[in-house]
N, C-alpha and C positions, 0 to 999 in steps of 0.2 A: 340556401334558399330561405323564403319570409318566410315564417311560421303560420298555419292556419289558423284563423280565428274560430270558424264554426268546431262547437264539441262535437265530440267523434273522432275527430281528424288527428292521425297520429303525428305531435307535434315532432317526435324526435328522426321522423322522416326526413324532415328540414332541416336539420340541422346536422350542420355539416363539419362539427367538431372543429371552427376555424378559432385558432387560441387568441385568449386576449389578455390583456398586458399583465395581468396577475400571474397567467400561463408562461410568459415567457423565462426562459433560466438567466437570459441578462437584461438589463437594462435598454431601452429601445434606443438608446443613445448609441450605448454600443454597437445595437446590431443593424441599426442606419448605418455606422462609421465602420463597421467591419466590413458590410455589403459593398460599401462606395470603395473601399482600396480596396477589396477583391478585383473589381472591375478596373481599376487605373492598374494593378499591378500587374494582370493581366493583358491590359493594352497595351503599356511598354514593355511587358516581358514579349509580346507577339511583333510587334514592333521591331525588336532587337536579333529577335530571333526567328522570324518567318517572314523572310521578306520573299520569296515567292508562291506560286502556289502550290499545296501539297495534296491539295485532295481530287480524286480523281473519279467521285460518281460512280455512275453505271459500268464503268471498266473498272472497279478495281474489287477484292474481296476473294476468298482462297475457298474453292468449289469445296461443297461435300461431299461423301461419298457416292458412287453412281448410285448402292441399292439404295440410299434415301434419298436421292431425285429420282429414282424409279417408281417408288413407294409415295413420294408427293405427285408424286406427274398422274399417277395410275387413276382408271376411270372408276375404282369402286371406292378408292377415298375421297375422288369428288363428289361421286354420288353420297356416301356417307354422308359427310359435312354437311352438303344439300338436304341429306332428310334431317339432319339434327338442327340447323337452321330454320326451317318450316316446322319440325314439330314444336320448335320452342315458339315460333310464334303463333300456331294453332291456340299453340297450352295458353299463353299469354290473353289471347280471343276470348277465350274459353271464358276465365278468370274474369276479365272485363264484363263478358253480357251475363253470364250467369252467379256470379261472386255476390259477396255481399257489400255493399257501398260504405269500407268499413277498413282504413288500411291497414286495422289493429288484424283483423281477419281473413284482408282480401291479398295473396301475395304480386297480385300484379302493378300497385304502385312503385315499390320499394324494387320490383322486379325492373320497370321504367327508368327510374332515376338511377338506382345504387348497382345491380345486378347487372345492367347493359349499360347507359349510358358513362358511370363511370366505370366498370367491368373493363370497357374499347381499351382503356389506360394499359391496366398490365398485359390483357390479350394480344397486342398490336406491340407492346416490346418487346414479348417473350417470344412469341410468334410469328415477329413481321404480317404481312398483307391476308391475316387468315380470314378476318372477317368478310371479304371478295365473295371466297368461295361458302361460306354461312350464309350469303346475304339471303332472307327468304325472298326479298321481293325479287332479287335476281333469277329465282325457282319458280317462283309465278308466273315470271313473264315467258322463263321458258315452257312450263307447263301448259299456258294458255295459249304459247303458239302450236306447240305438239296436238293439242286440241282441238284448235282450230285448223290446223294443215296451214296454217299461212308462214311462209318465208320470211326466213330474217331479215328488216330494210336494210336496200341498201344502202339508205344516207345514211350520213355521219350528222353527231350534232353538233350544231352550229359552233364554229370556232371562239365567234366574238365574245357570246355570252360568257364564257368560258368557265370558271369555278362561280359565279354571280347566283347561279342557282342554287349552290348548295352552301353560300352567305346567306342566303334568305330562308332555306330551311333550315337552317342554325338556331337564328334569329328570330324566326318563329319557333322552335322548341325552347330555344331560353324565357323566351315571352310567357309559357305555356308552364315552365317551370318556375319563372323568378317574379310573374307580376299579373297570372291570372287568379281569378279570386278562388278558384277551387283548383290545383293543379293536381290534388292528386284523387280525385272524384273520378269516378269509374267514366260517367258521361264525358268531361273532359276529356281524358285519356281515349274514350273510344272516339268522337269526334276528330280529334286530331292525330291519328293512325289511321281513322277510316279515310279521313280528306288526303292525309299524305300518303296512303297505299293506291288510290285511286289518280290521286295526280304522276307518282310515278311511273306505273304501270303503262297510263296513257300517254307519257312522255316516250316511253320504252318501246309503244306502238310503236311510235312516229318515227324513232330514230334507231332502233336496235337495242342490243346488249350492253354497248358501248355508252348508251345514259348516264348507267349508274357509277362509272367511274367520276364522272363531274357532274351530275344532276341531284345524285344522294347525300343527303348532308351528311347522314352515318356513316356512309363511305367513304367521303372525303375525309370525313374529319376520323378515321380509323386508320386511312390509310397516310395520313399525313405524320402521325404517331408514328409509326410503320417504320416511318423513316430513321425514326434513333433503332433501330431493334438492331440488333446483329446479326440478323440472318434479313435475306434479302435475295433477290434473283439479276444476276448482270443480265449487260443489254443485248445478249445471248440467249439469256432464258437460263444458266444455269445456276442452279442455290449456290448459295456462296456464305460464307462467315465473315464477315466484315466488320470494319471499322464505323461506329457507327454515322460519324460526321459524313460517312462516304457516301454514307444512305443519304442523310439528310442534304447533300450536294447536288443529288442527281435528283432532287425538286422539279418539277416541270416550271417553268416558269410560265404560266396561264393566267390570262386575266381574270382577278378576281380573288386570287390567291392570296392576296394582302387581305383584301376585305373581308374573304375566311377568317383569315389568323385575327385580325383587329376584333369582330363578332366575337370570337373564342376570348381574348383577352380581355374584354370589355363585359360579356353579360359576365365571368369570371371576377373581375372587379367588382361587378355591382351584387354580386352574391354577397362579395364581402359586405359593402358599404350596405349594403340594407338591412343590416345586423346591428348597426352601430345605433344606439341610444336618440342620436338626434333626428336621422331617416325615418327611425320607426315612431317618433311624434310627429314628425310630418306626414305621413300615411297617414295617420291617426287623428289628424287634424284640417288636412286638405280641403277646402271647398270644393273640387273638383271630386274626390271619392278616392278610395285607397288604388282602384285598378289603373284610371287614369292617369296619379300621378306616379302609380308605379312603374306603366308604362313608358312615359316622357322621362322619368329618371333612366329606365334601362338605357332607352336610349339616345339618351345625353352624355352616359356613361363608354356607349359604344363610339358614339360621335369623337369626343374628346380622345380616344385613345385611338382612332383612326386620325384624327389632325394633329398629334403630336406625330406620327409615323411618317405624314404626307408632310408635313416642314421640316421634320427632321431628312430623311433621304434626298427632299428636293436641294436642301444646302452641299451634301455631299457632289454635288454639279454631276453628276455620274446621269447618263443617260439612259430613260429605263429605269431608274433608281426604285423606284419602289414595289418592280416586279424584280430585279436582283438581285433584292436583299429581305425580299419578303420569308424566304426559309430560313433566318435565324431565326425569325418568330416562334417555328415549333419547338426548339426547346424551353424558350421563355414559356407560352403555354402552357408545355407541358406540365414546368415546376409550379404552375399556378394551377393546372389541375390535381396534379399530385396535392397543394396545401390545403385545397380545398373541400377535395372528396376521399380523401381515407378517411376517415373516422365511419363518413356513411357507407364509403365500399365495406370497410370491416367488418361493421357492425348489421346493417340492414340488408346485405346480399346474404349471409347466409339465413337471416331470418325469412327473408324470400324465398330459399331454397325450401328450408323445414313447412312453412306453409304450404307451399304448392306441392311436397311432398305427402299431405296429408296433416301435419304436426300442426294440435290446435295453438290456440295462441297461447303467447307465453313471452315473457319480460325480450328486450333486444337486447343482445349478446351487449356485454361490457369491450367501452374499445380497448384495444389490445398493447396500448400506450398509456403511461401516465401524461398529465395535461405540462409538466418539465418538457418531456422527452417528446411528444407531440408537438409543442413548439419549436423545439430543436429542428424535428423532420421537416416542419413546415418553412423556416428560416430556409436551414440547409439545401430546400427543394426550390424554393425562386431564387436563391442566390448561384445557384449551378448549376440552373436553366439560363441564367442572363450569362454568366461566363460564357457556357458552351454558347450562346447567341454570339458573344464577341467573339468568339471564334471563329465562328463558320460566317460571318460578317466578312473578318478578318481576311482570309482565306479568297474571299468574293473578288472585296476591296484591292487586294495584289494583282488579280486574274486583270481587273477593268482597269486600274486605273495606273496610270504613270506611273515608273518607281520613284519621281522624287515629290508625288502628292498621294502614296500610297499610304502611308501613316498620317498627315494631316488632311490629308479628304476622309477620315470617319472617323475626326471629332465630333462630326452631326451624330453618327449613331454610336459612340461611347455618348454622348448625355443622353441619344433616347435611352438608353439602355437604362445609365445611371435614374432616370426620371420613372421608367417601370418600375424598378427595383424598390426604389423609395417608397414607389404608391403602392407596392404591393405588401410590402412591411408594414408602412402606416395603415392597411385596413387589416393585418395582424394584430396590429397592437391598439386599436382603434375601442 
């Protein structure tokens, strides 16, 4: 994230420990030319050796035991989860209207950004789909029908829209995080939780329970993580231990689900690039004013890595192409969330925690890496996110298309891939 200019503001909230070229342990030559034959050697070794398909979604994955589908299924560990969902966002409330306008003092910044927003990362792997049943706003909507005696609707929400909604509350929380002039200001923060608890809610009216699967950005984008975890539920309903690619197969293919993942990749990029020496004298210098052009950079940022996606798949001639192949995205993502926000999960979630536990302030934990080895995680983590992407591409690519244009129908998405890769390095070593 940009760093805050007004004193007070705790600079190292934004900063997101992303290494730069002093940090890396090799040369960016190297780790350009290492990333790029990962990915070629990976494509002909899948190539050679996958030439149908192997994954099989929502059918496949080895049930667990019945007491723990009984113990997840059970109505007082939904309840549970339900009240530890609402109490943390009560606490969070709390923090906001009565706290002090102070992130060195106040824990519900760092609790926004590092504690929840990047927290979703390892909760959603370890866990699969748990944040569903945490959601508070999903406890709200219930509580205020309970309240009111009104019945659950019975529409369904609109098909078309389909993940479009929760691309656009993406895209306003990265706005909010990467390019408002106060993002981690108490007002900010309450403003934008009061607007989006209140547009949810009344969305939740209109259409039911079933909103927040595709209306909630947090949702979406927790449950899309979700998809690498190893545990997971077949299209049975039973927990299962799985393969993770198997999760991330059985994707729904919904419109809008590209323009999820491109948001995701894209304000993730410009997190990068507005770190980098020449972005931050352009802010600095702008006729236009630091918000504006941070704004039009965000999303120029987004733009660009959605119209590489949208010419890259349309060459692949595949029909549908950019809703079929939109779920390699989530491992790409992923490794670009991972490079971006450990440092802050590490370091600023537990200082979150000690605040809002009572604990006055006090220095933020040392991250738990050296700035070598940090690089290494960071590398390691986009280059096998873009693998695992050529994979489950891979995999796609065999299901759709001819066997004798099933390896050269995705050379389009070996170079997006290759061209993510690259970009994601270069604003590493940037």
């Amino acid at each position: 994230m940009t760093p805050l200019p007004p004193a007070g503001e705790l600079a190292t909230l934004l900063a997101h420990g992303v290494g730069s070229r002093h940090d890396l342990p090799v040369s960016p030559f190297y780790a350009f030319a290492g990333a790029s034959a990962a990915l070629l050697v990976s494509f002909l070794g899948l190539g050679l050796l996958w030439s149908r398909s192997r994954l099989t979604g929502e059918a496949a994955g080895r049930p667990l035991p019945a007491a723990v589908q009984r113990c997840a299924d059970a109505r007082a560990t939904t309840l549970a989860l339900r009240a530890v969902g609402l109490a943390a966002y009560l606490t969070l409330l709390a923090h906001l209207l009565l706290g002090p306008d102070d992130p060195a003092r106040n824990p519900a910044p760092a609790a926004v950004y590092a504690l929840f927003w990047a927290g979703l990362v390892p909760l959603s792997l370890l866990c699969g789909p748990l944040w569903r049943r945490l959601n508070p706003l999903r406890t709200l909507h219930l509580l205020g029908r309970a309240l009111l005696r009104r019945p659950e609707p019975d529409r369904a929400p609109p098909a078309r829209p389909g993940l479009w909604p929760a691309a656009l509350g993406l895209a306003a929380f990265a706005w909010l995080e990467l390019a408002s002039p106060v993002p981690a200001s108490r007002s900010a923060l309450l403003a934008f939780l009061g607007a989006y608890t209140v547009l949810q809610l009344a969305a939740a009216a209109r259409w039911g329970e079933a909103w927040f699967a595709r209306g909630d950005a947090f949702e979406v984008y927790a449950g899309l993580l979700a998809r690498l975890s190893p545990f997971g539920r077949r299209a049975d309903g039973r927990l299962v231990v799985r393969n993770p690619l198997d999760g991330l197969d059985a994707t729904e293919r919904a419109p809008g689900l590209a323009a999820t993942l491109c948001v995701l990749l894209g304000s993730t990029a410009y997190d990068g690039f507005s770190g980098t020496a020449g972005w931050t004298g352009t802010l600095q210098t702008s006729p236009l004013g630091r918000t504006p052009t941070a704004t039009l950079g965000l999303l120029a940022v987004i733009g660009v890595t959605g119209a590489v996606y949208a010419l890259c798949t349309a060459a692949t001639r595949v029909r549908g192409a950019g809703a079929a192949f939109a779920h390699s995205l989530v491992p790409v993502a992923l490794g670009y969330l991972v490079a971006h926000y450990f440092t802050l999960f590490t370091t600023e979630a537990p200082h979150a925690v000690a605040l809002a536990v009572g604990a006055g302030p006090g220095p933020v934990p040392e991250p738990p890496l050296e700035p070598g080895a940090l690089a290494a995680l960071q590398v390691c983590a986009v280059v096998t996110g873009h693998v695992l992407g050529v994979v489950a591409a891979h995999d796609r690519a065999v299901r759709l298309q001819p066997p004798e244009r099933a390896v050269s129908g995705q050379i389009p998405l070996l170079v997006l891939m290759i061209t993510y890769t690259l970009g994601g390095l270069g604003l590493l070593v940037a």
